[in-house]
C-alpha positions, 0 to 999 in steps of 0.5 A: 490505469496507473498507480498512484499513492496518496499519503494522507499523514505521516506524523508519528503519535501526535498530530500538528496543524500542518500534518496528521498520523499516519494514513495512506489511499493507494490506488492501484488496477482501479480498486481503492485501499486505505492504509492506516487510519489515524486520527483526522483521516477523513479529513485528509481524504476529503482533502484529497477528492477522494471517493469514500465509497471507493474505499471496500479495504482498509489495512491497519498496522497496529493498534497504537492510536497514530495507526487506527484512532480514526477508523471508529469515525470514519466508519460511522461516516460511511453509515451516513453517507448511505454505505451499504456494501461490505467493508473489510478490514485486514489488522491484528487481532482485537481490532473486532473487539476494539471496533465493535465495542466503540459501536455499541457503547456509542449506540452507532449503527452501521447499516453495513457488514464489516467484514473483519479478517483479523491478522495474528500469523508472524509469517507473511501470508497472502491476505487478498487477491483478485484477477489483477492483484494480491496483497501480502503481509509483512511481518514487522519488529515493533513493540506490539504485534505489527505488519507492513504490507506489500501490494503487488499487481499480477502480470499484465495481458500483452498487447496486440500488435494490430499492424501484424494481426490484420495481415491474417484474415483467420484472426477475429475478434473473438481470438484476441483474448486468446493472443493476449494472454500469450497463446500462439494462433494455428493458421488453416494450413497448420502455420503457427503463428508465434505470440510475440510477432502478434502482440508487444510486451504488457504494461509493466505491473508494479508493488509498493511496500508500506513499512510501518513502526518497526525495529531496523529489521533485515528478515523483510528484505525477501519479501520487498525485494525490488519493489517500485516504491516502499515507504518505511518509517524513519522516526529518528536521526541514527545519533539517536539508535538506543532511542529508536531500538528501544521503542521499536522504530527506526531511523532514517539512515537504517531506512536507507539500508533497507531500501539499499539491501532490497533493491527499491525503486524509490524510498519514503520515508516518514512517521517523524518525531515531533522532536525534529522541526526540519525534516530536510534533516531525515532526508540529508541522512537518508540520501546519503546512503540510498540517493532516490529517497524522498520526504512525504507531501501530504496529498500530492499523489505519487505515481508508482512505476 
């Protein structure tokens, strides 16, 4: 199954008529994250036919509302939509106290565990990880405590070269797995075969990077170094640094930079002040130092190779 990023919004503190705060679905080795959570954030993913019950991670950023203000209601949503099974979510610590304390001044009753993994560490550290994936903090320069996140999938088995393998009848079926996770095979006699002429090379894993608010910052370069897809906040043009140092944002010409120094695959950018009504703007400045840069479009999903 292929990647896909599907951002939901991309607007920085207030929504618009035509576009929403920050929230993100990724879909990635059939398991489904939701990135951020602004306000009108189910909206979005009924937009974009998303399954709600395929959603068991979510990852904040930070507890600025445009990153957050909307994961209270969705919540709530899921309860009544017969949720049952564990949701866990990945943010800074407070994120329990702010959640749990709107449930019970609310009176709403999930029905469901919330499984909180509260996130205080300025170091990337590995927060989730399974037989196909893992997903890896990355420590950002904001005004209040905040991460990115890098989503990398784990190497892919190789695939068997069925044309070279039904050559040798001492191959069955219960051997394959084997093969495919590179082993060579020992023939009857004691010829080896070797993995390479039995299989082909795996199917590329890939990563994306999401960069939320943060100060132009070169301590992330190491660990987005040559990601497929990042997608960095670019909250102001660069005539405007002061500005964006001051409220801990970057512009779109450092977010090119960024992408530039880590060797990425592709760049979006996002998380626009609502002072500029062209965002063409942002990506004129952006192209000009990293060509493959792109503007967000808001439910279109983007394939991550």
């Amino acid at each position: 199954m292929s990647a896909h990023l599907t951002i939901l919004g991309f607007n920085s503190a207030i929504p618009t008529v035509n576009s929403s705060p920050t929230a993100q679905f990724l879909e990635m080795e059939e398991r489904c994250f939701l990135i951020d959570c602004g306000e009108g954030t189910q909206v979005q993913l009924r937009k974009a036919k998303a399954r709600f019950s395929k959603i068991n991670h979510i990852f904040i950023s930070h507890l600025h509302g445009d990153h957050c203000f909307g994961l209270p209601g969705l919540i709530a949503s899921f309860r009544l939509l017969g949720r049952e099974t564990p949701l866990h979510v990945y943010g800074p610590k407070g994120i329990k106290e702010m959640l749990e304390t709107i449930f019970r001044l609310t009176e709403t009753h999930k029905g469901f565990e919330v499984v909180y993994h509260e996130l205080q560490s300025k170091k990337s550290e590995k927060i989730y990880e399974d037989h196909k994936l893992e997903v890896f903090t990355i420590p950002l320069n904001h005004r209040i405590y905040c991460n990115g996140y890098l989503f990398r999938e784990k190497p892919k088995e190789r695939h068997l070269n069925m044309q070279e393998v039904s050559k040798y009848p001492e191959i069955e079926t219960c051997d394959y797995q084997n093969i495919k996770s590179g082993k060579d095979f020992v023939l009857s006699d004691g010829y080896v075969l070797k993995n390479e002429l039995l299989t082909k090379d795996p199917t590329k894993s890939v990563s994306y990077a999401f960069c939320s608010d943060t100060r132009y910052t070169e301590s992330i370069l190491p660990l987005i170094n040559g990601v497929d897809l990042l997608y960095h906040e670019a909250t102001f043009l660069h005539d405007l640094k002061e500005m964006a140092d001051y409220t801990g944002h970057t512009t779109a010409l450092e977010a090119a930079r960024i992408a530039r120094k880590a060797n990425v695959g592709k760049l979006i950018i996002g998380h626009f002040s609502n002072r500029y009504n062209d965002l063409n703007v942002f990506l004129n400045e952006a192209r000009e130092v990293f060509p493959n840069t792109d503007l967000p479009k808001a439910l279109v999903p983007v394939e991550i190779k």
